[in-house]
TIKOL-454223 format. One record per residue: residue number from 1; x, y, z of N, C-alpha, C in turn. Coordinates in steps of 0.1 Angstrom, whole numbers, padded with zeros to 4 digits. Example, Ala and Ser with C-alpha at 12.3 -4.5 7.8 and 13.67 -1.06 7.14 Angstrom:
BEGIN
PT   num    n.xx    n.yy    n.zz   ca.xx   ca.yy   ca.zz    c.xx    c.yy    c.zz
PT     1    0132   -0057    0078    0123   -0045    0078    0132   -0033    0078
PT     2    0128   -0022    0071    0137   -0011    0071    0129    0000    0079
***
This chain:
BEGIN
PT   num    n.xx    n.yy    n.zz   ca.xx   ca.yy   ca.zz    c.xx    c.yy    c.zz
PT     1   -0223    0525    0347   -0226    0520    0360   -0227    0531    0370
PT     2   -0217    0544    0367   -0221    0557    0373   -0223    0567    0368
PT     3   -0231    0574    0370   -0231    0586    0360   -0240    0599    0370
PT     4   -0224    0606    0375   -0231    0621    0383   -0232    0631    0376
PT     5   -0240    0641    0377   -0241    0652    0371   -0236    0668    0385
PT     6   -0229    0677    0382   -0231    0689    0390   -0228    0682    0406
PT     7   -0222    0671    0411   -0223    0664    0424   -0217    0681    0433
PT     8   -0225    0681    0445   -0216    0692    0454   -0218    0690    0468
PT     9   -0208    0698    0475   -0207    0693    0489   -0197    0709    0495
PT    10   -0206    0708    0505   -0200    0724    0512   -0203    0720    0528
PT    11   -0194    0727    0538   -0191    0723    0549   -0189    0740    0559
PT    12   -0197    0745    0569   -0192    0755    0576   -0177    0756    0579
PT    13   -0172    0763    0583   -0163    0763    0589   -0157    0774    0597
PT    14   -0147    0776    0606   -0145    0787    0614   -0150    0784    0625
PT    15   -0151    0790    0640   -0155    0793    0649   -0170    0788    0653
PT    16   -0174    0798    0643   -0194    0800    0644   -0197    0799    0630
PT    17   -0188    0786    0625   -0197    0777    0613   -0201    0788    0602
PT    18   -0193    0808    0603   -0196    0812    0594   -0188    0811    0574
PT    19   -0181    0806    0579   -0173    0805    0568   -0175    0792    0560
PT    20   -0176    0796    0547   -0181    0782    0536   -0170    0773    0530
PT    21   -0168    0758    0534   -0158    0754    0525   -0163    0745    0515
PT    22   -0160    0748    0502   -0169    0741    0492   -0156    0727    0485
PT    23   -0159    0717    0495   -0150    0705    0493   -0157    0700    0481
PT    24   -0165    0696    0475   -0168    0694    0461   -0174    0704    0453
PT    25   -0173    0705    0440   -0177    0717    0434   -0182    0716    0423
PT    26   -0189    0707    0418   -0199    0702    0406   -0192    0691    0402
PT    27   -0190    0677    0407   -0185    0668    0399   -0197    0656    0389
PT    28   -0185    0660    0379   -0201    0650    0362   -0191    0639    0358
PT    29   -0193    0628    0363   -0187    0616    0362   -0194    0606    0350
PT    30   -0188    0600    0344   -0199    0587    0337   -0181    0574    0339
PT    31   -0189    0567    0347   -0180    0552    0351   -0185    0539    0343
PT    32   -0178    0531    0335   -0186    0525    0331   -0187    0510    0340
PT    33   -0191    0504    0338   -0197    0488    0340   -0179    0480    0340
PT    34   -0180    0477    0353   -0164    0464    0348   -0155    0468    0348
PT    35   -0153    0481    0351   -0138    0488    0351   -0133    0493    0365
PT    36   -0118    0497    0366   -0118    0501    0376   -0112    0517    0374
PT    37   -0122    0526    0381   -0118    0541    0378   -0114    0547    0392
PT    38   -0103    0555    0388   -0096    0564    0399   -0095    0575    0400
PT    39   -0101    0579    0413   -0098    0598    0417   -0088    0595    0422
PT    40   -0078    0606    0413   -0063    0607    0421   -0062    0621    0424
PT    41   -0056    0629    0432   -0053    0639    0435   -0050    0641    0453
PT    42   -0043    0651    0454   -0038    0654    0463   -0046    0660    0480
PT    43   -0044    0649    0492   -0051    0654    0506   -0057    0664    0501
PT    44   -0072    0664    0508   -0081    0671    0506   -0090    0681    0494
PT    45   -0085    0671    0481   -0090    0676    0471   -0101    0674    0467
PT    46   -0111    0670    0476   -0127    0665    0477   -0126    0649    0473
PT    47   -0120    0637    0472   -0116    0624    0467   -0126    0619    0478
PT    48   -0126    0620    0489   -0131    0609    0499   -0146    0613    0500
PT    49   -0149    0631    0501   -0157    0634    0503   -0173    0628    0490
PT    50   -0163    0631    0481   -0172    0623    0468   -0175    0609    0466
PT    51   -0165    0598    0474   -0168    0586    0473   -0179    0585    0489
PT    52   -0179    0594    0497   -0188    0590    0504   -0205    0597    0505
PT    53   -0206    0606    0494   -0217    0610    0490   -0224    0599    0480
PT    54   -0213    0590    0473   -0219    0580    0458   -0218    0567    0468
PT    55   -0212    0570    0479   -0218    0554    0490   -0232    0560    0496
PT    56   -0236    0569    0504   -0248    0573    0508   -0244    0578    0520
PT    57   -0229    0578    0525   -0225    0581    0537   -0232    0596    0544
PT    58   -0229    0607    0531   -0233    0617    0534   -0241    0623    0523
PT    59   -0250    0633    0524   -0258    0638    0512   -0250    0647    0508
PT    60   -0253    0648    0490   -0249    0662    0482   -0256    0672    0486
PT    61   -0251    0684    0487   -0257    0698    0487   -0265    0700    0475
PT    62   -0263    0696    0462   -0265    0697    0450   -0263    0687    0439
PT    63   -0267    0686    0428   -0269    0675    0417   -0276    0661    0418
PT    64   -0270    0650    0410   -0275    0646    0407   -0270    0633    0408
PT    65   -0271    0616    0407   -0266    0607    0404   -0274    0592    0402
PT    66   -0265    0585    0396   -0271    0570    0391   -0257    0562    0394
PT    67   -0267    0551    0401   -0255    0545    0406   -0261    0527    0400
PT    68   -0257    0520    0397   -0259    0508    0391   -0279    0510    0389
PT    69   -0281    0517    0385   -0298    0524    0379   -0303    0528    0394
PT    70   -0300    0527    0403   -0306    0535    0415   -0302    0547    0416
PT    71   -0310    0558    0421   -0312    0574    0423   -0304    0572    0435
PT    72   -0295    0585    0437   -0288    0588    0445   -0298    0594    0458
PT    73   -0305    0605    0451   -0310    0609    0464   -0328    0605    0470
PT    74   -0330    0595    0456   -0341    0595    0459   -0346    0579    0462
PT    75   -0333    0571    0460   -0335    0555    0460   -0318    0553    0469
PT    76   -0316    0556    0483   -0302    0551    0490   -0302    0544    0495
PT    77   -0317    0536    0501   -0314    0525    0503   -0314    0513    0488
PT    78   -0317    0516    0481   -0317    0510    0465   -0301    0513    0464
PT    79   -0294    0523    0463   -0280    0523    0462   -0270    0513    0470
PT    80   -0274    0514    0484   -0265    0506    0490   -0268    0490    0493
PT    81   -0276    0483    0484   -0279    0472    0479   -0270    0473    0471
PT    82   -0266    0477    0459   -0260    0475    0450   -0247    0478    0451
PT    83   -0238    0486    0462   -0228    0488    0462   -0220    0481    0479
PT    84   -0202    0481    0476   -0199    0478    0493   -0187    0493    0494
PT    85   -0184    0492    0504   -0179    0504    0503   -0166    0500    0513
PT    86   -0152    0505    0512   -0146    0499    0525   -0138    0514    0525
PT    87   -0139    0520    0541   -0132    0529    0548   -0119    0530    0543
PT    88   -0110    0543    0545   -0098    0541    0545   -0091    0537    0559
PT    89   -0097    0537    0565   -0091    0529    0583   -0096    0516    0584
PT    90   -0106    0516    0580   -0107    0496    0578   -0120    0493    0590
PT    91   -0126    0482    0589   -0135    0481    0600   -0138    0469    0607
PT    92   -0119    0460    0607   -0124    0447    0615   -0115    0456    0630
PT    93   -0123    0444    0638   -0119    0448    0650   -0109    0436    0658
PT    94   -0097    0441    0665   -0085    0436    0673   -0090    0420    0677
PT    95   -0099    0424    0681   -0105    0407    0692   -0114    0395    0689
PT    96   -0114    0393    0676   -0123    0387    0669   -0114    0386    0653
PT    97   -0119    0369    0646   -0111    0368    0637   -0115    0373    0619
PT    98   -0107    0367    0611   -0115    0371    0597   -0126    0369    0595
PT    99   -0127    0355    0600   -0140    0346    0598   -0150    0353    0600
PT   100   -0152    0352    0618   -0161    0359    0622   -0163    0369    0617
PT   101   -0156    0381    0618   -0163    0393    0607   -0172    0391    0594
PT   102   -0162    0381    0589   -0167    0378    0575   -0183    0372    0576
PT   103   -0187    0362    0588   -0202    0358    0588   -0208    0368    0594
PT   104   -0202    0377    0603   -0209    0385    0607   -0219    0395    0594
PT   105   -0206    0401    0584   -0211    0411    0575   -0220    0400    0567
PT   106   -0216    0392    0560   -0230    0380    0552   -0240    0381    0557
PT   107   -0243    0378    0575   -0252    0381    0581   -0264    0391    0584
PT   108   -0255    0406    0586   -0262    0417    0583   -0264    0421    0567
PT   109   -0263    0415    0556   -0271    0415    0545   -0281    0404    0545
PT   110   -0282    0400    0553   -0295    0389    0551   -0290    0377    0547
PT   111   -0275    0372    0547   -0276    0358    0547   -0283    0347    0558
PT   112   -0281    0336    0556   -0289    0324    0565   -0274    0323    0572
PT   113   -0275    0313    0586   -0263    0312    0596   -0258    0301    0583
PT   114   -0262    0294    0578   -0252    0284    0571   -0245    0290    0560
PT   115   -0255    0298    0550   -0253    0306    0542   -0242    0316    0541
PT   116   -0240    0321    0553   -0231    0334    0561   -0219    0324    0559
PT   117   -0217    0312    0567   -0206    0304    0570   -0203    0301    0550
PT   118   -0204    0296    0545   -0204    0295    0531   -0195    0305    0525
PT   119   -0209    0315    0521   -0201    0328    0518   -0185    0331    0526
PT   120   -0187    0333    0536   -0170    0334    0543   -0164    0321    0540
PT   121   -0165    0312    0537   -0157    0303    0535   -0151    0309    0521
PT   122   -0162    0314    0510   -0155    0313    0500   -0149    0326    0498
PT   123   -0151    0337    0507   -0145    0349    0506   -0129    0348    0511
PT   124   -0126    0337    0523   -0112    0336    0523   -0105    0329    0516
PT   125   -0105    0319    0509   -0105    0314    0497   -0101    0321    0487
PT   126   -0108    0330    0486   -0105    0340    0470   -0098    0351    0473
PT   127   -0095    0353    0487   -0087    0366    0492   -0073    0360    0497
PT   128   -0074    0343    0496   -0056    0340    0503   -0060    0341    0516
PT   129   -0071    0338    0530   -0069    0341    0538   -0071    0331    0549
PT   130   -0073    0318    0542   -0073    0309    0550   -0069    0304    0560
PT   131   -0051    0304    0555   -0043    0302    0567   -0048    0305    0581
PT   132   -0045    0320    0580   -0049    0326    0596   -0064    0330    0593
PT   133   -0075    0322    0593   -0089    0328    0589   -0093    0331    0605
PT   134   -0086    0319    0617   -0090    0318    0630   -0085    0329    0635
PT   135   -0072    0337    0632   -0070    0340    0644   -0069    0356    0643
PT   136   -0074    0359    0657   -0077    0373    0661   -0070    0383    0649
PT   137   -0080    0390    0647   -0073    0399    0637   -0063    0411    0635
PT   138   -0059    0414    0656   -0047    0419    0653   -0036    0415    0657
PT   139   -0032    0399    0653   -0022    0394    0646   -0017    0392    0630
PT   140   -0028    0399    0622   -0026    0400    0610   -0015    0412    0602
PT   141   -0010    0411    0597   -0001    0421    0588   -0012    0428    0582
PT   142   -0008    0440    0577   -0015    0452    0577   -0020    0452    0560
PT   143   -0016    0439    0555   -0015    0438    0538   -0030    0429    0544
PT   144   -0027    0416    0552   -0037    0408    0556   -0053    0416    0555
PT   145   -0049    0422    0570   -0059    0436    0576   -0067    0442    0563
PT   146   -0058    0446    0555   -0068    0450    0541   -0073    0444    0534
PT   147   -0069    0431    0535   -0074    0420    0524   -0093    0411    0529
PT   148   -0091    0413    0545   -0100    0412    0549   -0109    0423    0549
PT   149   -0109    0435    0542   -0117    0449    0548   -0122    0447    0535
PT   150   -0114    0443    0520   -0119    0443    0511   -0127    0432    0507
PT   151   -0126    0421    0513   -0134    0410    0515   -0149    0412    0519
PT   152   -0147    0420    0532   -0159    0424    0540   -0169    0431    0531
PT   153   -0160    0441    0519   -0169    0449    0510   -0174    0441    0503
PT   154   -0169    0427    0496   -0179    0422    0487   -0182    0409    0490
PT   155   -0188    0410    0503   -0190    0396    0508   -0203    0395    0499
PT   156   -0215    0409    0499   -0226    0403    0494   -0227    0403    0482
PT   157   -0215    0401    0473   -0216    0404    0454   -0220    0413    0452
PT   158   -0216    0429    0459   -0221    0444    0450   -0216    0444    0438
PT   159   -0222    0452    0427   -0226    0456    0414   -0209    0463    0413
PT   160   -0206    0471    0425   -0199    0484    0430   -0194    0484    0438
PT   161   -0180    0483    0439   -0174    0486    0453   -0164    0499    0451
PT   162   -0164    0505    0462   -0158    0516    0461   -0144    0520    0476
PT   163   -0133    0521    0475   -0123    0516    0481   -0116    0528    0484
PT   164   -0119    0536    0498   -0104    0549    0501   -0094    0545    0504
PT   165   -0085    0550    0494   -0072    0547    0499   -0067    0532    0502
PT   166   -0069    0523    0496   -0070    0510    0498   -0057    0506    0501
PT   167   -0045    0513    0498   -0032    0507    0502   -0023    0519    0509
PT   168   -0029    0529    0515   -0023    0535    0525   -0013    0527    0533
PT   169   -0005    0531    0533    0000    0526    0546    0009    0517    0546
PT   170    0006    0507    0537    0011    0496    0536    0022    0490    0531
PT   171    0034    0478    0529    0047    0481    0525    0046    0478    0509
PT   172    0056    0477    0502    0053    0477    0486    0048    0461    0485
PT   173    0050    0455    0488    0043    0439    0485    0031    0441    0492
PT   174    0029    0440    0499    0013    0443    0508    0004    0450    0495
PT   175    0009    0459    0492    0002    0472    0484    0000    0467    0468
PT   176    0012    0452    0460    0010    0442    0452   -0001    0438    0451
PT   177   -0003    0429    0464   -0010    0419    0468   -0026    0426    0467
PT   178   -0027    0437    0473   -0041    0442    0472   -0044    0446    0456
PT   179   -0033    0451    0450   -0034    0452    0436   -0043    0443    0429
PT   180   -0034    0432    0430   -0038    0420    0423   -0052    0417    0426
PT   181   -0055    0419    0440   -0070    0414    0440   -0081    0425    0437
PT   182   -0080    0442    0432   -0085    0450    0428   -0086    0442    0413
PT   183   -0077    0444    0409   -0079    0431    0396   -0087    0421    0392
PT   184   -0085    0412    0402   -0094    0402    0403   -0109    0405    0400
PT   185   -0115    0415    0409   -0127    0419    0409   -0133    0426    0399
PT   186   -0123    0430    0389   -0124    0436    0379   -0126    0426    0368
PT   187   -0120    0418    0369   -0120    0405    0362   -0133    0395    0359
PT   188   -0137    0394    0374   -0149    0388    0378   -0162    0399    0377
PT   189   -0158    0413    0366   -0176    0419    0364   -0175    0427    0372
PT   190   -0170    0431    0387   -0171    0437    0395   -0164    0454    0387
PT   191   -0173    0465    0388   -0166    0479    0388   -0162    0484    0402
PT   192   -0149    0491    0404   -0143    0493    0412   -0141    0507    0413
PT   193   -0144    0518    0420   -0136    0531    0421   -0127    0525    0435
PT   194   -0117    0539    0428   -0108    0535    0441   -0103    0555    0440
PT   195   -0098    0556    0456   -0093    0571    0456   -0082    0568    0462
PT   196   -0075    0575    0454   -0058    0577    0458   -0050    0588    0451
PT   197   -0037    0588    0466   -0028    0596    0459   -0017    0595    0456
PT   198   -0016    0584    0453   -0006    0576    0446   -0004    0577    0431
PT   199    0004    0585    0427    0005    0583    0412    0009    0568    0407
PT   200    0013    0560    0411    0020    0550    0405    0009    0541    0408
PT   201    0001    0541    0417   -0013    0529    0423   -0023    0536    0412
PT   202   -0026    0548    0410   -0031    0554    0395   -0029    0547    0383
PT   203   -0019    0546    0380   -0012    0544    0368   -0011    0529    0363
PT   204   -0005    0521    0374   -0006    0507    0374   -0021    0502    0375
PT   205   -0029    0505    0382   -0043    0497    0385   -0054    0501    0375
PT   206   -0052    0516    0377   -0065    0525    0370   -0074    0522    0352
PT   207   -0077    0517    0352   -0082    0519    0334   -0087    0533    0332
PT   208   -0094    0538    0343   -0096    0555    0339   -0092    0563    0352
PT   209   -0088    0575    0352   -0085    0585    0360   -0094    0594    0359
PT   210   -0099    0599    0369   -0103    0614    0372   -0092    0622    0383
PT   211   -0088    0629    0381   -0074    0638    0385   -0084    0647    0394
PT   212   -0082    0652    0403   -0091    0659    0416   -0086    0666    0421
PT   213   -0092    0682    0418   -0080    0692    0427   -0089    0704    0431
PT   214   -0094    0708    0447   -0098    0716    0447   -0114    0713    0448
PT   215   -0119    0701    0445   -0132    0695    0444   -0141    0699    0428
PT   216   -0129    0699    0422   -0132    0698    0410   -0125    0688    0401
PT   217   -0131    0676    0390   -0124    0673    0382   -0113    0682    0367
PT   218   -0102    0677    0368   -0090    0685    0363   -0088    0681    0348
PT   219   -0090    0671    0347   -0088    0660    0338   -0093    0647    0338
PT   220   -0097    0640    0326   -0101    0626    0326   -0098    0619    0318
PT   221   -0098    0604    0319   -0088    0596    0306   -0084    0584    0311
PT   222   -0076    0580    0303   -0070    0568    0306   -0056    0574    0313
PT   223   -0045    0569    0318   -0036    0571    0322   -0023    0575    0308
PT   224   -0029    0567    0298   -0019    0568    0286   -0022    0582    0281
PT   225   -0040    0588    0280   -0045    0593    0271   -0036    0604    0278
PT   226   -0041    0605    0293   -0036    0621    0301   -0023    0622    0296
PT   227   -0013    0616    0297    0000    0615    0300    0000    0617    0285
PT   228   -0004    0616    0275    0000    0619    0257   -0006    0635    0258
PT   229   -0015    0642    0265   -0013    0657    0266   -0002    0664    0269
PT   230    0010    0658    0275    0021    0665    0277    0028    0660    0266
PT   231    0034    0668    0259    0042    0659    0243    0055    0659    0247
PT   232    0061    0649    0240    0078    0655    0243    0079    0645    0257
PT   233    0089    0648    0261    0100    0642    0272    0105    0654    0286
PT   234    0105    0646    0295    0108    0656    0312    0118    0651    0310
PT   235    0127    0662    0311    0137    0666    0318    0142    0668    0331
PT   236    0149    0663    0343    0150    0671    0353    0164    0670    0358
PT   237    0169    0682    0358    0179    0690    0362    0183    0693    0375
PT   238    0193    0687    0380    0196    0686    0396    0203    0698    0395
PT   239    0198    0711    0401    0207    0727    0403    0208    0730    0415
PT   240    0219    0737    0420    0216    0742    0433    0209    0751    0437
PT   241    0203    0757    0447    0195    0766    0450    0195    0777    0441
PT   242    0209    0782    0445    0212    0790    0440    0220    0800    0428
PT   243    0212    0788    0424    0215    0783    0407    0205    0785    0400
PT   244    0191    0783    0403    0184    0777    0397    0178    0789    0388
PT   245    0174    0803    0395    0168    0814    0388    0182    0814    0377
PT   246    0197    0820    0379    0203    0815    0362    0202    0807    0354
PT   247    0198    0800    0358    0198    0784    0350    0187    0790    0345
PT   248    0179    0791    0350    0160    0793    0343    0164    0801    0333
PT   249    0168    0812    0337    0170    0824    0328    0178    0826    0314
PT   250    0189    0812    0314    0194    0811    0303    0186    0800    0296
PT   251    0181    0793    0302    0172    0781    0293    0160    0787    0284
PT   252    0153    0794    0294    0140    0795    0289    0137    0801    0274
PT   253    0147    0807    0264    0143    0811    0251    0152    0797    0241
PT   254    0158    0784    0247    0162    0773    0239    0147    0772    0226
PT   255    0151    0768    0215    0141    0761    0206    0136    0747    0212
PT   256    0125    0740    0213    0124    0733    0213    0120    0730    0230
PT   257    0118    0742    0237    0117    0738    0249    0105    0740    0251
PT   258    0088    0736    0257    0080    0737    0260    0075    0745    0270
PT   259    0083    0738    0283    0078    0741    0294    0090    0745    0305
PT   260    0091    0754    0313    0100    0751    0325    0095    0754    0337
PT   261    0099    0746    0348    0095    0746    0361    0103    0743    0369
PT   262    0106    0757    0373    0117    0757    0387    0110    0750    0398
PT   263    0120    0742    0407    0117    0733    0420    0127    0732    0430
PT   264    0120    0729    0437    0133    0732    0452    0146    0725    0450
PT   265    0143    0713    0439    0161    0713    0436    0167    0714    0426
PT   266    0159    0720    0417    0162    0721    0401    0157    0724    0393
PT   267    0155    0722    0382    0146    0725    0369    0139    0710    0364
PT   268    0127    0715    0361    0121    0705    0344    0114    0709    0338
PT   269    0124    0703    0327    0122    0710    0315    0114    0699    0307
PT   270    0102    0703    0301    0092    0699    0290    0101    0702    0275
PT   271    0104    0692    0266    0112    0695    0257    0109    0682    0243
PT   272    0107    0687    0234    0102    0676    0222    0112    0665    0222
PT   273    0125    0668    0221    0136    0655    0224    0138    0655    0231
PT   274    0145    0650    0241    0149    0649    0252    0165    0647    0249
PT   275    0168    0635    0243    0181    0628    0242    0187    0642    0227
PT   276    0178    0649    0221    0186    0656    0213    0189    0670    0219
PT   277    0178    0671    0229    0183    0684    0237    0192    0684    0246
PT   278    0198    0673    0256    0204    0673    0263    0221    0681    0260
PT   279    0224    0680    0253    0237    0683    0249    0237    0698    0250
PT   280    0226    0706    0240    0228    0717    0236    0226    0725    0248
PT   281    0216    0718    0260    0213    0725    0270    0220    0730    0280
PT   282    0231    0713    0279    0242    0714    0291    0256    0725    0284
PT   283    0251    0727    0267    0263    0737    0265    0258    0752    0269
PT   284    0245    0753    0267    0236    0769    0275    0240    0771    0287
PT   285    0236    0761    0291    0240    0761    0313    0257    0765    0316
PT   286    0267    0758    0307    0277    0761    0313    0284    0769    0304
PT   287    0280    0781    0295    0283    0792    0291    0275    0805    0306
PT   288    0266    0798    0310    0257    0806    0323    0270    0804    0335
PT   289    0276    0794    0327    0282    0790    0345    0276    0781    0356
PT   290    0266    0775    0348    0261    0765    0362    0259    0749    0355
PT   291    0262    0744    0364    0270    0729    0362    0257    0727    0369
PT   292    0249    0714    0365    0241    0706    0371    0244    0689    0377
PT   293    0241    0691    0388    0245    0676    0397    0238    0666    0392
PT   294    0228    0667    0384    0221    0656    0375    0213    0658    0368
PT   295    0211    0648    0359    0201    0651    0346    0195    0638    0343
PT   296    0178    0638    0345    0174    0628    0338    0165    0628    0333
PT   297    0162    0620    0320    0154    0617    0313    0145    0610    0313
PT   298    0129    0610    0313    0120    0605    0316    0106    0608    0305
PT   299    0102    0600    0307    0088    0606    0297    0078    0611    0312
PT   300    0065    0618    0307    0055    0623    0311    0051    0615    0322
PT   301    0046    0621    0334    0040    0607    0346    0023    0618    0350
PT   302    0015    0612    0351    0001    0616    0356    0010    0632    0365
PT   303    0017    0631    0375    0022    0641    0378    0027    0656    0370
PT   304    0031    0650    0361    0032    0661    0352    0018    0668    0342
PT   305    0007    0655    0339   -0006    0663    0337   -0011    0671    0348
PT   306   -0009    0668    0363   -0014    0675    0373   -0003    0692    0370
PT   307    0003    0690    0369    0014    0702    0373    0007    0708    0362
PT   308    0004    0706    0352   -0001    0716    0335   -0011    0718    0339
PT   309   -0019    0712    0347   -0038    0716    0347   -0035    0727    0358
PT   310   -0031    0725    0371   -0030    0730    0383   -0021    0742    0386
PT   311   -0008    0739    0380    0006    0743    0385    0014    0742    0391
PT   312    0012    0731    0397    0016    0726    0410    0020    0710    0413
PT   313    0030    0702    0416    0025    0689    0422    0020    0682    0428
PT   314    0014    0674    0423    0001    0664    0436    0013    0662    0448
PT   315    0028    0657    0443    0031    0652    0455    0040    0665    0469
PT   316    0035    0672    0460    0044    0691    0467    0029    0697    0470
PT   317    0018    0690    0473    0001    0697    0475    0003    0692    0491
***
């Protein structure tokens, strides 16, 4: 359904626009038909900038793309027939209701005034929005507010919709609720990208990830596949500050230990067992003399593939 080659995007910057910032940096995507795929990675790792070059928002500097069989640079109005696209700020307005937006957008695709009314009838309908369809839309809850934004993207049945940040903001039920209806559309045929930095809205929603750091893809996969590149079990180790370089220092030649990463409150430790290491580790540590305020066991999270590719955490970026 997508398939970019070498995608790029560069931006002046400085004073007098002499300095180059290369916000994407050759991204080669293949998305298939019916799924929903996610750029995850951390503020300003080129995520939004890429989903609004594959909407038509802004042009690539460079490469190439196919978007439900339309040319990116050479068929954009052929592209944005086939796709909807919704902001991460949203685009209904305070003084006017779902409805109305809703025939409005039907409208500006070429629906008929009856036809517009229709379609929004059945867009609130399938989005739960009935109840308050009348009234002004900033009386709506901010879960609402999104449910209409995402509405608005596939009022005219795009091939493609593509979604920033779709649950910013929002409280954990709100951020459910929009789940479920990314779902939905996934359900109903519809392919979905979505960009976020949410590991856990990754993890839960995503059928595939592209991991995004730097305006380059890091990794790609399923959420299971990435997360089985880290083997073994995370460790983390509640140390005190000034604890943590001894602590390192006696850990780091244990058998069996993979990986260690000191952090502002501890250690984690990459380790083939987890539950058979724990013992021998905490007998290392307190021959060192340092006693840890907690210890837990966890398997691998998309976070930890970012930390191996990068060095770093998406949620410490």
């Amino acid at each position: 359904m997508i398939e970019t080659k070498g995608l790029r995007k560069s931006y002046p910057s400085g004073r007098r626009g002499q300095t180059v910032v290369d916000a994407v940096r050759g991204i080669d995507l293949n998305v298939k038909a019916s799924e929903i795929f996610g750029f995850l990675g951390p503020n300003g790792a080129g995520k939004t900038t890429t989903l609004r070059m594959l909407a038509t928002l802004i042009r690539p500097d460079g490469g190439e793309a196919l978007i439900a069989g339309a040319d990116l640079l050479a068929d954009p109005a052929g592209v944005r027939r086939r796709i909807g696209y919704v902001a991460q700020g949203g685009g209904t307005a305070d003084t006017v209701s779902g409805r109305e937006e809703l025939v409005l957008q039907a409208r500006m695709y070429g629906s008929s005034k009856a036809e517009a009314h229709r379609q929004a009838e059945d867009a609130l309908k399938a989005f739960d929005l009935t109840e308050f369809a009348d009234r002004p839309c900033s009386t709506y809850s901010g879960g609402q507010r999104r449910r209409v934004d995402i509405a608005l993207g596939v009022i005219h049945a795009p091939q493609v919709l593509f979604l920033d940040e779709p649950t910013v903001g929002l409280d954990p039920a709100s951020r459910s609720q929009v789940w479920t209806e990314i779902k939905r559309l996934r359900t109903e045929g519809m392919t979905v990208v979505v960009t976020t930095h949410y590991l856990d809205e990754a993890d839960a929603l995503c059928d595939r990830v592209a991991i995004v750091d730097h305006g380059q893809v890091v990794a790609e996969g399923t959420p299971e596949e990435l997360k089985r590149e880290i083997s073994g079990d995370v460790l983390l180790l509640g140390v005190a500050a000034d604890e943590i370089g001894p602590a390192a220092d006696a850990l780091r030649a244990q058998p069996g230990l993979h990986r260690l990463e000191p952090g502002e409150d501890g250690l984690r430790l990459y380790v083939h067992d987890g539950a058979a290491a724990i013992p021998q580790l905490l007998r290392v540590l307190d021959g060192a003399g340092v006693v840890p305020g907690s210890v837990q066991l966890q398997r691998p999270s998309l976070d930890d593939v970012f930390l191996a590719r990068t060095g770093r955490s998406i949620e410490q970026s």
